[in-house]
C-alpha angles and dihedrals in degrees: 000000000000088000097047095046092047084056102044083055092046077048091048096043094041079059105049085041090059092041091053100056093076102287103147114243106186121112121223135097144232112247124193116203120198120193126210105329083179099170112182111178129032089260089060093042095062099035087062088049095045111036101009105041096047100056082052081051091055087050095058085042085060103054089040094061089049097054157334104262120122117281109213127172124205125189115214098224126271086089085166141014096243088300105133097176100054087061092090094041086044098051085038095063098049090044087062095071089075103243129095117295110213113172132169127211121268127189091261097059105067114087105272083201080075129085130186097351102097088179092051091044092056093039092094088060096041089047083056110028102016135229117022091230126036145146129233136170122230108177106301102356140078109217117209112200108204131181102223093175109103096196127197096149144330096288097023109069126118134203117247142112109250121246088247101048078048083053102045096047093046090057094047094040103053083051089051110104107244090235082071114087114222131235141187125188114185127149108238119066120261090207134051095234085202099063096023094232130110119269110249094262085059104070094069092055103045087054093060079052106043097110092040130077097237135183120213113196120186148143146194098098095079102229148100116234129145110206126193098217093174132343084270097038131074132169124205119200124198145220132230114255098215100059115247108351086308091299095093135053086216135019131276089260087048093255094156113221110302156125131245109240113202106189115190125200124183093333091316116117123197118171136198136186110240129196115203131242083036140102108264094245094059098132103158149063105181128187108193123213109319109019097086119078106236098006099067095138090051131084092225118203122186104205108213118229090004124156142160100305096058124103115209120195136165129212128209128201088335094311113111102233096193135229119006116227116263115227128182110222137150108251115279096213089047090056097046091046091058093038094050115016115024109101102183134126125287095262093048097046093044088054087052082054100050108041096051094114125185110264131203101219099089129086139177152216150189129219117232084200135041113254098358123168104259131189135192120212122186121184112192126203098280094053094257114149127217127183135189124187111231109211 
């Protein structure tokens, strides 16, 4: 017994000692969300394995190179554009980067062949990724992937959680410890981002969570928004990482290409937007006097992955000059880019057109002097501070 109990200390030592030379000890993971890849023809196809696919790959190289905490990827549903065949070739291609693929269903990944057999319509995404609804641990948080697509055809599908995935969740998380964070990844929205509340199907699920800090991550609808449901409840929308459905370099909210990073650290989450291509701390796009219809007179920033938490100031000359003004708009390169660029046919330019919405994330300001220095600070919800130099 002597002898058991003199080896399990020198165990015990031999373990703080390592510990203690620099190994990191913190739990958490790196999470890549991908929203809405959605190719529909062989050109987009490629274009997503060979341009889109390697800067996530640089991204995984990335976090691979700061820790070693797990790498996951999750697709937001719309892995393809009704385009059974190209699944297998899709989940492939990110499997290749060597970390765990989760997806969700999306509306345009059941078989539009198919009317009125929901089951036979989604066979083509159960026979690739598997179940429809599953649960998986990442760190600190249990993930729920839910198909919130109630298909009967192309044009007829609602939006809604069945009666037997409800069923399912409120068993295994009544049975989730509540040091465990909850999240839920499903394609469709839970809340109308126009008016803030939760879309009808939502109230039953928010009442299974309302004692839980909870994470809800979707897509479809193509752009980026972060929306404070409930102090406990928090919805991320994503935005497609294609631009806008492969005819446009950037979204219709003038999100550019790229993907939504959730980073958790001993239970504590923080998320970007990260385009991709691009240094992790790229915050701003900024037009200076003369290049925004209607605001000529302004400097305009438009301030990536911001919400509601974030303070935006400007600083002239050395003065903090305080809060710049907040302006909705629909993106000037994106307009441009449709005006001026853009060579498709008449449908699909008439949907570019249509669906280039007004956005919050971009503010303004004036100078007091002519040329005067000017410097943009953004402080996210986290208190991370980004700048830009205006010239």
């Amino acid at each position: 017994m002597r002898m058991r109990m003199k080896i399990a200390i020198f165990a015990t030592i031999l373990m703080l000692g390592f510990a203690g030379k620099g190994v990191a000890q913190e739990r958490g993971f790196n999470l890549i969300v991908v929203g809405d890849t959605q190719p529909q023809t062989e050109e987009q196809i490629e274009r997503l394995e060979h341009d889109i696919v390697p800067l996530i790959g640089a991204v995984v190289e990335e976090y691979r190179s700061e820790s070693n905490l797990p790498i996951a990827i999750l697709l937001t549903g719309d892995v393809v554009w009704d385009t059974m065949e190209f699944l297998p070739r899709v989940k492939s291609m990110f499997e290749a980067l060597g970390v765990p693929v989760y997806a969700v269903i999306g509306n345009h990944d059941h078989n539009r062949a198919v009317e009125g057999d929901e089951p036979l319509a989604q066979a083509p995404y159960e026979a690739t990724f598997g179940e429809r609804y599953y649960m998986f641990d990442l760190g600190d948080t249990r993930f729920f992937a839910l198909d919130n697509i109630v298909y009967n055809s192309y044009d007829d599908y609602r939006i809604a959680i069945d009666r037997k995935q409800f069923k399912w969740m409120r068993r295994l998380v009544h049975k989730t410890p509540f040091t465990k964070r909850i999240a839920v990844a499903m394609h469709a929205p839970l809340v109308d981002f126009r008016s803030g509340e939760p879309l009808p199907y939502a109230k039953r699920i928010m009442r299974l969570f309302r004692n839980r800090t909870v994470h809800f991550i979707t897509g479809h609808r193509h752009r980026h928004a972060t929306a404070d449901i409930t102090p406990k409840a928090i919805e991320h929308s994503v935005a497609q990482v294609n631009g806008n459905l492969w005819f446009a370099p950037l979204c219709a909210d003038g999100m550019p290409q790229g993907v939504f990073c959730i980073e958790e650290r001993d239970w504590e989450w923080k998320w970007h937007h990260r385009i991709l291509g691009e240094d992790a701390r790229h915050r701003f796009v900024v037009w200076q006097e003369g290049w925004v219809e209607n605001n000529e007179e302004y400097i305009v920033v438009k301030v990536l992955g911001w919400d509601e938490q974030w303070i935006v100031e400007w600083v002239e000359n050395g003065e903090n000059r305080g809060a710049m003004e907040q302006v909705e708009m629909v993106d000037p390169d994106y307009l441009y880019y449709v005006n001026n660029i853009a060579d498709y046919d008449d449908v699909i330019m008439d949907r570019l057109r249509r669906s280039g919405l007004p956005a919050k994330h971009y503010f303004r300001c004036r100078r007091t002097e002519q040329n005067s220095d000017i410097t943009i600070v953004a402080t996210d919800r986290f208190g991370r501070t980004f700048s830009i130099d205006v010239e």
